[in-house]
C-alpha positions, 0 to 999 in steps of 0.5 A: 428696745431697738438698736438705734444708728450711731449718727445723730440728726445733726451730724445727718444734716451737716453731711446732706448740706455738705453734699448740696454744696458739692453738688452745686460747686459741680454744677456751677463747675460744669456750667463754667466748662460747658459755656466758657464763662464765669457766669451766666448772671451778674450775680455770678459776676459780683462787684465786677459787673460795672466794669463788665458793661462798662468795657463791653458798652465801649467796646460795642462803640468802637466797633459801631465808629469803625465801621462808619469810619470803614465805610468813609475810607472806602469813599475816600478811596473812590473820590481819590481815583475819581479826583486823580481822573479829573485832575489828569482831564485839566492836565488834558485841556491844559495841554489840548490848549497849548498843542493848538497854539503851538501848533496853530492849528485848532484841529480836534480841540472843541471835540476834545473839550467836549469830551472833557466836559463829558467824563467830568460832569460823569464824574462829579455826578457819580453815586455811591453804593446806596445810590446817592450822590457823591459830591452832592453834600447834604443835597444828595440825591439831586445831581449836583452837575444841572447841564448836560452838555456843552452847549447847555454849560456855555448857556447857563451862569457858572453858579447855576451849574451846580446844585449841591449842598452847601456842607460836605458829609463828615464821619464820626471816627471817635467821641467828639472827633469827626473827618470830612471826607466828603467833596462838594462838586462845585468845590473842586468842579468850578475853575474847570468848568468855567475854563470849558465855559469859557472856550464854549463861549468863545467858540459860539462867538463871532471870533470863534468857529476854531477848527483850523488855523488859528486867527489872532483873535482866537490865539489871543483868547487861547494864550489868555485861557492857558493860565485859568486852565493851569489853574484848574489843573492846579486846583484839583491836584490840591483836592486829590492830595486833600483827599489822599490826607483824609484817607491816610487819617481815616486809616489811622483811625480805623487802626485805632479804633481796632486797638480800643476794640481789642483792648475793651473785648480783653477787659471783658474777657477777663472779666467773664470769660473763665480759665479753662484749665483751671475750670476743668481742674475744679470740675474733677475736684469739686466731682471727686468732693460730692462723691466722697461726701456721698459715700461718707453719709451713706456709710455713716447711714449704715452704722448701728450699735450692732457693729460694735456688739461681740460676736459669740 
């Protein structure tokens, strides 16, 4: 006859299915720590995974908006210089225009309206960074300014002076939302170069050839063409302030797109990110849990009658 161990079969089996527990808790413990996420598995994140993709899909949308609403901000704050240049080269010919029939003396004024017409069509032909046209609208990789000169402006009808599209470029700065921040050449463009037209014209006309003096005819055509040159210069200040109010709107929406950025990577860091104290604090329980259960089912293991028998 042998003395068989104390433990049965069953109680063997509770304690090895204790310790697989422990062992997993610990695993699943280390897991959390290592990573810093409550699971790498929707199985581990449960009923919440809706939630989860949810606020991570939204998030992921906000960042996409904020960045094409960034880039727009940046274009809007290249179009304000640009349109503050062109506002202060009517101020110019405004100006140029009124020191010669004060003066009455035409000396230096085409070279100064030449001038003029210069640095604007270099303007509004101007590229972005990924080299298309700024003011071209939907047609922007033609230059929407066609002439080259003065000579070539006073040549060509005011409506062919321009080739751009027809709609100004607009961003996405939320669902449903969008701003326009793009300019069409011709838009802000037109009343001016219609005033360097008009001078250009006259100039090449049999009352023309203003260089000194003035005649009556020429500082009749001059004192006619102040008014269409304010209104030129009146023109672009609207632009420049439109722009400066699409550029304050696309701040604030750059603002609030951050927020719902943070505020959906707050959702999901709830969600899936762990605590790590208290991961850390369950990782020394749960260690501490396998190795008592380890010792218990070893110690169980060694148990026989024999300990229990009297010694002589």
């Amino acid at each position: 006859m042998t003395i068989e161990r104390v433990s049965t079969n069953n109680q063997t089996q509770l304690l090895l299915n204790q310790i697989m527990q422990a062992s997993n808790a610990v695993d699943t413990s280390e897991a959390q720590v290592a990573s810093g996420n409550v699971s790498p598995t929707y199985a581990g994140i449960g009923d919440k995974t809706a939630v989860l993709e949810a606020a991570r899909t939204a998030s992921e949308r906000a960042d996409a908006y904020q960045a094409n609403t960034q880039l727009a901000v940046t274009q809007a704050d290249i179009q304000n210089t640009q349109l503050t240049s062109l506002s202060s080269l009517s101020e110019d010919l405004r100006t140029a225009i009124s020191n010669a029939l004060a003066n009455n003396d035409a000396t230096g004024l085409m070279a100064q309206v030449t001038n003029i017409f210069d640095q604007a069509s270099q303007i509004l032909n101007s590229k972005d960074s990924n080299g298309n046209y700024l003011y071209g609208g939907e047609n922007d990789s033609t230059p929407p300014v066609t002439v080259n000169s003065l000579a070539q402006l006073a040549a060509t009808p005011i409506a062919n002076v321009f080739a751009n599209g027809a709609q100004a470029k607009k961003v996405l700065v939320a669902d449903g939302e969008s701003v326009q921040v793009g300019v069409l050449a011709s838009s802000v463009g037109t009343q001016l170069m219609q005033a360097l037209q008009d001078i250009a014209q006259f100039n090449a006309g049999a009352s023309g050839n203003m260089q000194t003096n003035l005649t009556q005819a020429q500082a009749t055509f001059l004192t006619a063409e102040l008014p269409t040159s304010i209104a030129a210069n009146q023109a672009l200040n609207t632009a420049t302030a439109s722009n400066g109010f699409v550029y304050n709107q696309l701040q604030d929406a750059v603002t609030q797109q951050q927020s719902l950025s943070g505020l959906y990577k707050g959702f999901v860091s709830d969600i899936q990110d762990v605590d790590m104290g208290k991961a850390i604090t369950n990782l020394n329980q749960n260690q501490v849990a396998l190795q008592a259960a380890l010792q218990v089912t070893a110690q169980l293991n060694k148990v026989s009658l024999l300990n229990y028998l009297p010694t002589q």
